[in-house]
PDB file of N, H, CA, C and O in Angstrom:
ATOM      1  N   UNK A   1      68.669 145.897 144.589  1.00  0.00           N
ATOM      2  CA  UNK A   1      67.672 144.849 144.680  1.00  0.00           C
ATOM      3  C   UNK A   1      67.360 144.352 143.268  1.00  0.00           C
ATOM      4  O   UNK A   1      67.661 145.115 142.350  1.00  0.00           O
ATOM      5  N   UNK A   2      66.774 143.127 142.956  1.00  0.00           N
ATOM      6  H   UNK A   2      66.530 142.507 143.701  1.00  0.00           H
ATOM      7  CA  UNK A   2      66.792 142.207 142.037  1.00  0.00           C
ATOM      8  C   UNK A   2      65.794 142.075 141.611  1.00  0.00           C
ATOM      9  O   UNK A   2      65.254 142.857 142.394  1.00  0.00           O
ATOM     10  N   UNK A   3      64.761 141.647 140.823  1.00  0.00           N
ATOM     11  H   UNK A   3      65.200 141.012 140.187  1.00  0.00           H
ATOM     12  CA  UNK A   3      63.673 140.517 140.639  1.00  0.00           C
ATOM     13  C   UNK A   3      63.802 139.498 141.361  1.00  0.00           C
ATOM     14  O   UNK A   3      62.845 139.264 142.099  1.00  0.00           O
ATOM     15  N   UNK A   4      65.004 138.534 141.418  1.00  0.00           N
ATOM     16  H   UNK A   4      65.781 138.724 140.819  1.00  0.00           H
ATOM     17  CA  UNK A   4      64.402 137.799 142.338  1.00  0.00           C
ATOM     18  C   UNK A   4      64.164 137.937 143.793  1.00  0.00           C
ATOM     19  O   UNK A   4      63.375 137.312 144.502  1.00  0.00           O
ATOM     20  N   UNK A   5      64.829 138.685 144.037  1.00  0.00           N
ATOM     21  H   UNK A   5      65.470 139.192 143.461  1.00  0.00           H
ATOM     22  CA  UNK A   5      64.747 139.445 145.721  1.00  0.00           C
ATOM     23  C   UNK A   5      63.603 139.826 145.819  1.00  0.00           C
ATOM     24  O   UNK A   5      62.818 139.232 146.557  1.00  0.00           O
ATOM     25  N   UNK A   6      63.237 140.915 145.093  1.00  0.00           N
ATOM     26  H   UNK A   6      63.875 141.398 144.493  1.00  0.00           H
ATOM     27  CA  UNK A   6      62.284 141.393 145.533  1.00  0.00           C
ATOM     28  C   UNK A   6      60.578 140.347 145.840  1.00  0.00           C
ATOM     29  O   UNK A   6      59.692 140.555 146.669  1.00  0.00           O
ATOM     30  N   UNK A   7      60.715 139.072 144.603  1.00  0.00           N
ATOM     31  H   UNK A   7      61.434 138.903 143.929  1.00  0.00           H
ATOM     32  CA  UNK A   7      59.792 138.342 144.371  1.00  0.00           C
ATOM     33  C   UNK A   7      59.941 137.492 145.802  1.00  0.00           C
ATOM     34  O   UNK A   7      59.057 137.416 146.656  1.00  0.00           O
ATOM     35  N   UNK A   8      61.102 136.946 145.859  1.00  0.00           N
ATOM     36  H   UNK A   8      61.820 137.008 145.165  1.00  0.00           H
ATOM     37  CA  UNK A   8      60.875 136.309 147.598  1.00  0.00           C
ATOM     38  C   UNK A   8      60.427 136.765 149.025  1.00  0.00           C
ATOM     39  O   UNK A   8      59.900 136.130 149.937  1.00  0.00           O
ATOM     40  N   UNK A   9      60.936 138.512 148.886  1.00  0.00           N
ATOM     41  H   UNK A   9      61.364 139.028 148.144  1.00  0.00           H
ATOM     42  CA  UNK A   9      59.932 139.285 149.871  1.00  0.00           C
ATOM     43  C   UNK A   9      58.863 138.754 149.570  1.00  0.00           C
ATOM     44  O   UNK A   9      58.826 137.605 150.010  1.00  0.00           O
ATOM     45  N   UNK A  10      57.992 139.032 149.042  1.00  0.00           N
ATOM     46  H   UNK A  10      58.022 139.965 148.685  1.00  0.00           H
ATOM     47  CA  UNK A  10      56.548 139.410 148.900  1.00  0.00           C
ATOM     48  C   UNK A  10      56.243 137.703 148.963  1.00  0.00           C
ATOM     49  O   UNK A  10      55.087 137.487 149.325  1.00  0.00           O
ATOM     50  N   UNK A  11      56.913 136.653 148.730  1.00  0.00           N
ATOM     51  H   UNK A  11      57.853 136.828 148.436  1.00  0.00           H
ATOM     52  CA  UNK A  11      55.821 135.379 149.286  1.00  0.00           C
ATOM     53  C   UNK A  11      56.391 134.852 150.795  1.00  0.00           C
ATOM     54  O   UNK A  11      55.711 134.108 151.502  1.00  0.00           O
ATOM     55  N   UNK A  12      57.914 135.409 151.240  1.00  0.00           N
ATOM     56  H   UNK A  12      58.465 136.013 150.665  1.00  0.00           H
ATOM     57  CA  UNK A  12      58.238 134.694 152.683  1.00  0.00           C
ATOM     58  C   UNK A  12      58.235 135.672 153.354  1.00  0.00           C
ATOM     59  O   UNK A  12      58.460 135.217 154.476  1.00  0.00           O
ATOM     60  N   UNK A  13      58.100 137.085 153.482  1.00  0.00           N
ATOM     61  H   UNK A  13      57.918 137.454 152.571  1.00  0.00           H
ATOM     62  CA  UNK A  13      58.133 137.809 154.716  1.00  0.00           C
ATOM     63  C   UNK A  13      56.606 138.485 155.167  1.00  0.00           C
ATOM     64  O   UNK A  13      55.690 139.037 154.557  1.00  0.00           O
ATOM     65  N   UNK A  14      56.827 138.186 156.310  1.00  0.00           N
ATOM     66  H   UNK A  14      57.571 137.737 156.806  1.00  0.00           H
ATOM     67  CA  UNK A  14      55.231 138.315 156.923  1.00  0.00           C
ATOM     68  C   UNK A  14      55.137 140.121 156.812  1.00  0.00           C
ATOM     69  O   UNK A  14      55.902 140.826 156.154  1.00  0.00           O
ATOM     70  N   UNK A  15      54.139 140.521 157.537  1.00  0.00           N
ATOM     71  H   UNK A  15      53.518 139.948 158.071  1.00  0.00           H
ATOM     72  CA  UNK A  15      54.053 142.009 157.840  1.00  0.00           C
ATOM     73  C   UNK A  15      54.971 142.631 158.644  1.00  0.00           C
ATOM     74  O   UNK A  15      55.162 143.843 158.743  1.00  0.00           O
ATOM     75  N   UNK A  16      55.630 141.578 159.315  1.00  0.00           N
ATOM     76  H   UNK A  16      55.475 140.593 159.235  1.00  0.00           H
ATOM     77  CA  UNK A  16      55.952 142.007 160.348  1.00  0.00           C
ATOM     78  C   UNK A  16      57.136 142.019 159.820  1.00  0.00           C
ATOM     79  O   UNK A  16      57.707 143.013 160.268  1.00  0.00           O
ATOM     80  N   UNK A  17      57.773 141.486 159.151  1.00  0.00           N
ATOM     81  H   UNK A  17      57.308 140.679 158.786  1.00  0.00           H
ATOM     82  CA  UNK A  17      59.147 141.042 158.882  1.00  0.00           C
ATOM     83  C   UNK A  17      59.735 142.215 157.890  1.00  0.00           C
ATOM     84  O   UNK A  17      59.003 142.703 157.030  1.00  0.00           O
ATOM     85  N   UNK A  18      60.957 142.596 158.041  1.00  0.00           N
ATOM     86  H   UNK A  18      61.552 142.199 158.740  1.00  0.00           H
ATOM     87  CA  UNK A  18      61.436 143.994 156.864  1.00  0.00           C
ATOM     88  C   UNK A  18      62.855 143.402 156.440  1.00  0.00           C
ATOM     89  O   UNK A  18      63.488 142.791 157.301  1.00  0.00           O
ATOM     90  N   UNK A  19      63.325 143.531 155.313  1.00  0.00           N
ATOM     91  H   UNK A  19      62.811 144.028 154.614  1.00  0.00           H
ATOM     92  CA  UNK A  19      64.883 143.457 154.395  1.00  0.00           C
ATOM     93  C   UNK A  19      65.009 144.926 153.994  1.00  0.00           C
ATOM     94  O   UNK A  19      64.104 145.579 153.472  1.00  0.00           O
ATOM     95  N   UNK A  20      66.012 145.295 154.242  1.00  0.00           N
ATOM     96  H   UNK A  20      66.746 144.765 154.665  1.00  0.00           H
ATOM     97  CA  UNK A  20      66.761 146.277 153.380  1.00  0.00           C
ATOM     98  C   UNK A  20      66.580 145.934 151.691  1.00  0.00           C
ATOM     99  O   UNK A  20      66.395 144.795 151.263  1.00  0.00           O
ATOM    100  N   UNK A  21      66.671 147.155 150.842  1.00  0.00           N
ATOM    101  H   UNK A  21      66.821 148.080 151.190  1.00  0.00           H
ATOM    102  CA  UNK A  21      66.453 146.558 149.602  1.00  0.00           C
ATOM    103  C   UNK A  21      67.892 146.524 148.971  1.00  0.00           C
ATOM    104  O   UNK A  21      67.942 146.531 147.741  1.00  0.00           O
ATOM    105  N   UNK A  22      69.063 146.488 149.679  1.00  0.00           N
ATOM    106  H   UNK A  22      69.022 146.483 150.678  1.00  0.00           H
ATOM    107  CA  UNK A  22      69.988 145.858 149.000  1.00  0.00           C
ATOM    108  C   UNK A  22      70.468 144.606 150.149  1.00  0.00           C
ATOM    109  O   UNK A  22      71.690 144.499 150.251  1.00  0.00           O
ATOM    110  N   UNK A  23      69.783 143.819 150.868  1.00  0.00           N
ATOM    111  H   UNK A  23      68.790 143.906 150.785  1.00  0.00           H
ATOM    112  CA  UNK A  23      69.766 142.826 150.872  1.00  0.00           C
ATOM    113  C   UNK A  23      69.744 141.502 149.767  1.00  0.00           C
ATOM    114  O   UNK A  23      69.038 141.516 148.759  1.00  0.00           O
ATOM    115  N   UNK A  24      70.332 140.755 150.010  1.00  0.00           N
ATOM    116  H   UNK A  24      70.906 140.743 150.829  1.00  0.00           H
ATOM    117  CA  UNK A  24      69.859 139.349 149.362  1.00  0.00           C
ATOM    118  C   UNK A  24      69.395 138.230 150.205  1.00  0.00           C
ATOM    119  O   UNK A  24      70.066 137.851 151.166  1.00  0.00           O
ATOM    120  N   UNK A  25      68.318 137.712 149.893  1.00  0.00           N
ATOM    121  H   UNK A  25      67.773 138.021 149.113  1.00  0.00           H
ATOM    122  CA  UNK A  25      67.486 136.418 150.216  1.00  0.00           C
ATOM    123  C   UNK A  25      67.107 135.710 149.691  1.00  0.00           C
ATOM    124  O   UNK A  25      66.184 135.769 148.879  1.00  0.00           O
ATOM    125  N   UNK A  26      68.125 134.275 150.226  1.00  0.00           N
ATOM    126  H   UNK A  26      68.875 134.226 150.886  1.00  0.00           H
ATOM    127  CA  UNK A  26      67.600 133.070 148.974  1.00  0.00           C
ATOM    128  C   UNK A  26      66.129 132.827 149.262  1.00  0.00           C
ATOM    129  O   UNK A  26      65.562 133.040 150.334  1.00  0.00           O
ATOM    130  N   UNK A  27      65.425 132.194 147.780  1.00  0.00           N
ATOM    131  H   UNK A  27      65.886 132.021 146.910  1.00  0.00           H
ATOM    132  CA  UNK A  27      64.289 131.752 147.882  1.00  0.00           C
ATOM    133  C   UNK A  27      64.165 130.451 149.126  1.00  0.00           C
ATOM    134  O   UNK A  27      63.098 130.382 149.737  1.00  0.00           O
ATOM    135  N   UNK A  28      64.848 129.839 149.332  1.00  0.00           N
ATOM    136  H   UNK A  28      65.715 129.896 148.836  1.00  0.00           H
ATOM    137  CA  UNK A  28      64.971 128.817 150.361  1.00  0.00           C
ATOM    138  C   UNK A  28      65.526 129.291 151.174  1.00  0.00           C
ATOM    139  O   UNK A  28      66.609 128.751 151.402  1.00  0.00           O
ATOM    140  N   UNK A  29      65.166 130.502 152.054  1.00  0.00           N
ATOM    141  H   UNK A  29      64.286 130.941 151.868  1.00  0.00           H
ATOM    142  CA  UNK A  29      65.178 130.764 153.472  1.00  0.00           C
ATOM    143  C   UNK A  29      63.937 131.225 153.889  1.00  0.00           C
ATOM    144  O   UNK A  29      63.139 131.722 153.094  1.00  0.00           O
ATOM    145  N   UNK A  30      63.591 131.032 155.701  1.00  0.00           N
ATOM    146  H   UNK A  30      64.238 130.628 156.348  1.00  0.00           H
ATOM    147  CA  UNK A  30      62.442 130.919 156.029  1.00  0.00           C
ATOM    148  C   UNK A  30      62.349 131.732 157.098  1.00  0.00           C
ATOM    149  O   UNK A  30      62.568 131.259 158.213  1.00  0.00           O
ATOM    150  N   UNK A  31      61.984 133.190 156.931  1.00  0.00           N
ATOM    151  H   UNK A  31      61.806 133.574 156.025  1.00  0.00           H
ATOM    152  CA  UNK A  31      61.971 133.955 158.714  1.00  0.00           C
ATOM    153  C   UNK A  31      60.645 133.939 158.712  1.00  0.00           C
ATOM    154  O   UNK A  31      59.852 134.109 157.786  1.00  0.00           O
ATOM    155  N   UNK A  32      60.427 133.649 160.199  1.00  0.00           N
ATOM    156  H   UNK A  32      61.071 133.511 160.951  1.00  0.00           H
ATOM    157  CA  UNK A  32      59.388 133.630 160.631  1.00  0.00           C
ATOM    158  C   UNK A  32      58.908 134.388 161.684  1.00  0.00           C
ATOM    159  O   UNK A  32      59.033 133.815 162.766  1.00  0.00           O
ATOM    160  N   UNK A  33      58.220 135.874 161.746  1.00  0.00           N
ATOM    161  H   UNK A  33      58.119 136.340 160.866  1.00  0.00           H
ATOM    162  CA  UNK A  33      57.517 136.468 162.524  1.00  0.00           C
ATOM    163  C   UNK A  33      58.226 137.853 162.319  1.00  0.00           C
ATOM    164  O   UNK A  33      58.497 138.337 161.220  1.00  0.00           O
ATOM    165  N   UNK A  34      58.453 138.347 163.388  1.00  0.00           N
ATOM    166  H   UNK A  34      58.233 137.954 164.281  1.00  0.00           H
ATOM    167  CA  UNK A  34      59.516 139.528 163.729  1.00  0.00           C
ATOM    168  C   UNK A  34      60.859 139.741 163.046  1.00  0.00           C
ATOM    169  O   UNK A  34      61.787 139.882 163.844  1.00  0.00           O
ATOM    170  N   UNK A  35      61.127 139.788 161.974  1.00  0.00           N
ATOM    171  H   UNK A  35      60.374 139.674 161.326  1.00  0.00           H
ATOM    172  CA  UNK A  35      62.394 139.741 161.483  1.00  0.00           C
ATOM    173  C   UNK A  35      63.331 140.573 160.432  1.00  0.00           C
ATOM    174  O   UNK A  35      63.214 140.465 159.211  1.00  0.00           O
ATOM    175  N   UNK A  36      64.084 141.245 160.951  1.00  0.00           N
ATOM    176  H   UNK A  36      64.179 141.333 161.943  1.00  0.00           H
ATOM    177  CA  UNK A  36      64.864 142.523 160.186  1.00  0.00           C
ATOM    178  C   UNK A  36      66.178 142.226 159.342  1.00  0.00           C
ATOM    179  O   UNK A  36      67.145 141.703 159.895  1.00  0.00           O
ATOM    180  N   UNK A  37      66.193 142.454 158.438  1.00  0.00           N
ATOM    181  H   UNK A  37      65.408 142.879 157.989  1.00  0.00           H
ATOM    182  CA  UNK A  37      67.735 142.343 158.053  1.00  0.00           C
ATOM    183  C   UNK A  37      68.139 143.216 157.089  1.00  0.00           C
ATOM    184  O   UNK A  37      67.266 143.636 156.329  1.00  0.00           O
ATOM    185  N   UNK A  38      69.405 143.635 156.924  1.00  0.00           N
ATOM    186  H   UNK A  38      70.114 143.294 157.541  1.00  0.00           H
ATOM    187  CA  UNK A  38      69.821 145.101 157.462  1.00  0.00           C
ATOM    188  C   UNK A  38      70.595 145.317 156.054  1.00  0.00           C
ATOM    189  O   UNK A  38      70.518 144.271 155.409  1.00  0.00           O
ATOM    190  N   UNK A  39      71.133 146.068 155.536  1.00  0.00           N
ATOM    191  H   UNK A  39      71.195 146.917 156.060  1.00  0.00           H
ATOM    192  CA  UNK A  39      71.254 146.388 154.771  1.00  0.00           C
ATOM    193  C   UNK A  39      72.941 145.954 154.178  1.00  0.00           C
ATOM    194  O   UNK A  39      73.941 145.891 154.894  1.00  0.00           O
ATOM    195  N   UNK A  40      72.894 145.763 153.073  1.00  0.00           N
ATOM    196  H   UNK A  40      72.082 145.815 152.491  1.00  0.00           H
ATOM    197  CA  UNK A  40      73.754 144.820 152.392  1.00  0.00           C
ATOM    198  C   UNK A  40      74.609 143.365 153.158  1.00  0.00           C
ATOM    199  O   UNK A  40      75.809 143.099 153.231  1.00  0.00           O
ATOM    200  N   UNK A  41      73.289 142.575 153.692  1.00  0.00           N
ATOM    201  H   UNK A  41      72.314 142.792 153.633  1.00  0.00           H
ATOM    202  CA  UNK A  41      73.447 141.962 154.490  1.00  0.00           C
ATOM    203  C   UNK A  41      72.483 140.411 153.667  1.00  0.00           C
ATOM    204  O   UNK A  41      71.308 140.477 153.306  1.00  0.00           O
ATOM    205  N   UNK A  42      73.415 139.096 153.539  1.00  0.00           N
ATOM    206  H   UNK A  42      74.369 139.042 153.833  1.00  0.00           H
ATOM    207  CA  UNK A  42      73.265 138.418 152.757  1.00  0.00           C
ATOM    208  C   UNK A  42      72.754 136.989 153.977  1.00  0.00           C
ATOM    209  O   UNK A  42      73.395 136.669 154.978  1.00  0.00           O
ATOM    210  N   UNK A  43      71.323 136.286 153.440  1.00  0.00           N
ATOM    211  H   UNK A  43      70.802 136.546 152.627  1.00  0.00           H
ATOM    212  CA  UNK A  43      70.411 135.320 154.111  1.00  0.00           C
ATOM    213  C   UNK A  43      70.599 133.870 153.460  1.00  0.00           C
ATOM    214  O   UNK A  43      69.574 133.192 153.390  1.00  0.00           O
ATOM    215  N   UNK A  44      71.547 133.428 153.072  1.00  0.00           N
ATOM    216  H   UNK A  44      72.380 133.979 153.129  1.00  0.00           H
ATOM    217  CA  UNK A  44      71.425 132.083 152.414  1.00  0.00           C
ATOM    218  C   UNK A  44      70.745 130.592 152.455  1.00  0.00           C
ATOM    219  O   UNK A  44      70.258 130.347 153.558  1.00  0.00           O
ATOM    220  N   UNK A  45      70.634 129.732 151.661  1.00  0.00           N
ATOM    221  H   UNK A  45      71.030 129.931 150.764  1.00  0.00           H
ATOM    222  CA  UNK A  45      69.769 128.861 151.371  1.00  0.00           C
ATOM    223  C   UNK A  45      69.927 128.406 153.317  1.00  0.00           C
ATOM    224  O   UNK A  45      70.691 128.617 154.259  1.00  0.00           O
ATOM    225  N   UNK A  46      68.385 127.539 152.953  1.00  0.00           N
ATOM    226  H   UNK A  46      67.764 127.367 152.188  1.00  0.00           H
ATOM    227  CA  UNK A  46      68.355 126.912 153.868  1.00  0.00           C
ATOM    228  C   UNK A  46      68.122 127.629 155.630  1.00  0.00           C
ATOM    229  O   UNK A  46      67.715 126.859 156.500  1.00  0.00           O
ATOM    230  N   UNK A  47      68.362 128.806 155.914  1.00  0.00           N
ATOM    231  H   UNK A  47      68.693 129.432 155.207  1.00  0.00           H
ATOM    232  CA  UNK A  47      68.319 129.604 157.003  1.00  0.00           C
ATOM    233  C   UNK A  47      66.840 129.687 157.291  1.00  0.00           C
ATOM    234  O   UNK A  47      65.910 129.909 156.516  1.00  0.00           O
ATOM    235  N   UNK A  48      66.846 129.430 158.734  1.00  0.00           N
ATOM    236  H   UNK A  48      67.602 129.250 159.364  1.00  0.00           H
ATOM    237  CA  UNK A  48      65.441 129.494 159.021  1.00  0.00           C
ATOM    238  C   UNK A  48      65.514 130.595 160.488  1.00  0.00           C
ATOM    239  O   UNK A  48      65.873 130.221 161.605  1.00  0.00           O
ATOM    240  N   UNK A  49      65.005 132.226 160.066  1.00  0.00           N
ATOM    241  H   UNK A  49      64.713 132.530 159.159  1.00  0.00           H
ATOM    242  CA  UNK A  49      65.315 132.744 161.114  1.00  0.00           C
ATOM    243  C   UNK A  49      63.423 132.759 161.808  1.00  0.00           C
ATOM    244  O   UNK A  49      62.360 132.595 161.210  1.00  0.00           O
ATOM    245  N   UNK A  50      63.830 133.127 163.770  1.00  0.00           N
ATOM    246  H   UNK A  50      64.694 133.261 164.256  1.00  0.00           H
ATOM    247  CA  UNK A  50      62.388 132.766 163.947  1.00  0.00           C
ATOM    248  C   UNK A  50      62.398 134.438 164.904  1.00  0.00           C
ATOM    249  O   UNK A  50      63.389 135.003 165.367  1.00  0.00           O
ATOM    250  N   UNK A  51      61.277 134.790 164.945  1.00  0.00           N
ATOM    251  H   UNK A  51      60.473 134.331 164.569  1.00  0.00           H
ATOM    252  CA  UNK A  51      61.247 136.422 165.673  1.00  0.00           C
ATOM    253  C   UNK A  51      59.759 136.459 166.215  1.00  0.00           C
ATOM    254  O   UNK A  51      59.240 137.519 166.564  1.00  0.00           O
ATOM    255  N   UNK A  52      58.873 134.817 166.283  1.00  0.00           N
ATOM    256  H   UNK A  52      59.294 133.956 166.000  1.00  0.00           H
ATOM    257  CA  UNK A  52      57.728 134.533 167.041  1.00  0.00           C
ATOM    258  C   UNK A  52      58.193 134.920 168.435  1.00  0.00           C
ATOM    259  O   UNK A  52      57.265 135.482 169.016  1.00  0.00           O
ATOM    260  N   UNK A  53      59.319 134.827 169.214  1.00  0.00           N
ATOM    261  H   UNK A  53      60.073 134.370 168.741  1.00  0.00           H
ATOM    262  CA  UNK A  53      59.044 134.798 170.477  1.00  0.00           C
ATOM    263  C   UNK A  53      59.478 135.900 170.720  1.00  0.00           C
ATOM    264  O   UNK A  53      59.739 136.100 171.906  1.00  0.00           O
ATOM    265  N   UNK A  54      59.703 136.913 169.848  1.00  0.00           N
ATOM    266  H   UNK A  54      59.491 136.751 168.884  1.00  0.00           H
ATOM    267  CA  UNK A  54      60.825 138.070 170.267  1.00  0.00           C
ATOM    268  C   UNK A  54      61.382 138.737 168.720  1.00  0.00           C
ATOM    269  O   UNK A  54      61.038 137.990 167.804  1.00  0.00           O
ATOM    270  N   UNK A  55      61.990 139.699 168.342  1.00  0.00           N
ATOM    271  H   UNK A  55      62.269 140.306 169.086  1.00  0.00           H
ATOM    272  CA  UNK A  55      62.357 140.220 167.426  1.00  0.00           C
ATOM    273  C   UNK A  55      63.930 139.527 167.132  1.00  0.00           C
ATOM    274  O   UNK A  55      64.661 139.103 168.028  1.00  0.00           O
ATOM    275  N   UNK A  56      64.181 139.524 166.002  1.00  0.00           N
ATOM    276  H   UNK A  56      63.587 139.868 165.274  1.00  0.00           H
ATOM    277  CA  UNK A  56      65.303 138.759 165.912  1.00  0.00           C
ATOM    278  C   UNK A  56      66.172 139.429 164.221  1.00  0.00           C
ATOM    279  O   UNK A  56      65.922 138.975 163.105  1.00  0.00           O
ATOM    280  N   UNK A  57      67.068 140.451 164.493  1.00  0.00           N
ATOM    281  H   UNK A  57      67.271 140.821 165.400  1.00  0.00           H
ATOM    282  CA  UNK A  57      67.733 141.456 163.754  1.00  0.00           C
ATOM    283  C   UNK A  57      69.468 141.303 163.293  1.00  0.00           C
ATOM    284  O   UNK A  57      70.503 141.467 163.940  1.00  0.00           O
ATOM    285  N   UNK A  58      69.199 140.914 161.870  1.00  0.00           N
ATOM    286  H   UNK A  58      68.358 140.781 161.344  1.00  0.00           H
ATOM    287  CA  UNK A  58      70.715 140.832 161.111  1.00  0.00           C
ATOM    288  C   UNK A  58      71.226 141.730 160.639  1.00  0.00           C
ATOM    289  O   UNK A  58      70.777 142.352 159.676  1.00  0.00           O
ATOM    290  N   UNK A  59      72.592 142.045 161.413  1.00  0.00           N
ATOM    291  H   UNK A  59      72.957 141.539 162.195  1.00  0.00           H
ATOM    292  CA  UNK A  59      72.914 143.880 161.107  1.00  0.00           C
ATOM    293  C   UNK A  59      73.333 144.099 159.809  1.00  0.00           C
ATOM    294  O   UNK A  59      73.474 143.082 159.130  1.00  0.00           O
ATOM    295  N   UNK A  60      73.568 145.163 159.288  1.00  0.00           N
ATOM    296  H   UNK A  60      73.453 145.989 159.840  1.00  0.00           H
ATOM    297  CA  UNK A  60      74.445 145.810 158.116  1.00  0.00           C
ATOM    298  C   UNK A  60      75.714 144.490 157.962  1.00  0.00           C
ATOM    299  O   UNK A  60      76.532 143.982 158.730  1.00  0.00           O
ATOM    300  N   UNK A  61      75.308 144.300 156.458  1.00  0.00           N
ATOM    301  H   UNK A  61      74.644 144.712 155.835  1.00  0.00           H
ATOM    302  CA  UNK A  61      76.636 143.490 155.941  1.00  0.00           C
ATOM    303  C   UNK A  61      77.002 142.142 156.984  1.00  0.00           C
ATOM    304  O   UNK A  61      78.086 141.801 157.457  1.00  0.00           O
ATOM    305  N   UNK A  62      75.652 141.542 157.129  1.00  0.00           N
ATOM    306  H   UNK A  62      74.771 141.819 156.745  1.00  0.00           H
ATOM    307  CA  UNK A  62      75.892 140.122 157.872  1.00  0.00           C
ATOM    308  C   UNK A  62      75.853 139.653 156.815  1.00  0.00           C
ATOM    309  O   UNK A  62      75.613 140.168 155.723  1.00  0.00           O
ATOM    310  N   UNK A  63      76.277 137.860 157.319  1.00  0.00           N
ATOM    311  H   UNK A  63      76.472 137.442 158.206  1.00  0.00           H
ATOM    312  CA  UNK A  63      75.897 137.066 155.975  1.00  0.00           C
ATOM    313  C   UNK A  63      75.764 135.636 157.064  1.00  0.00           C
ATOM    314  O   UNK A  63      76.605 135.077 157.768  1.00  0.00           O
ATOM    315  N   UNK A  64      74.380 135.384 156.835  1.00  0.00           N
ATOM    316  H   UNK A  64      73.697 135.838 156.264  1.00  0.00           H
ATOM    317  CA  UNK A  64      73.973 134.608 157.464  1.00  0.00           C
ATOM    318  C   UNK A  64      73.450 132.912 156.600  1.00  0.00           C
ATOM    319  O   UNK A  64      72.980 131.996 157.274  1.00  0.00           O
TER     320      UNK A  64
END
């Protein structure tokens, strides 16, 4: 995990929401609610995941 990783947790993921800490997440992606993503598993610009209606989980080594 990074500085910048870690700095985009802490302003886009809710309480509810968890990253692995060798994830990467661009600053311009947007999950919203319920949302897991998994370990060395990459979230790129622009992705808007939603886990309001339901939980919504990106496995090990996705790249979304």
């Amino acid at each position: 995990m990074n500085e910048h990783t870690a700095d985009v947790r802490e302003r886009i993921f809710s309480e509810e929401s968890v990253a692995a800490g060798s994830a990467f997440v661009s600053k311009l992606t947007s999950p919203v609610g319920d949302v897991a993503v998994g370990p060395r598993s990459n979230l790129w610009l622009f992705v808007c995941l939603r886990g309001d209606g339901g939980s919504t989980t990106v496995g090990e080594k996705s790249s979304v």
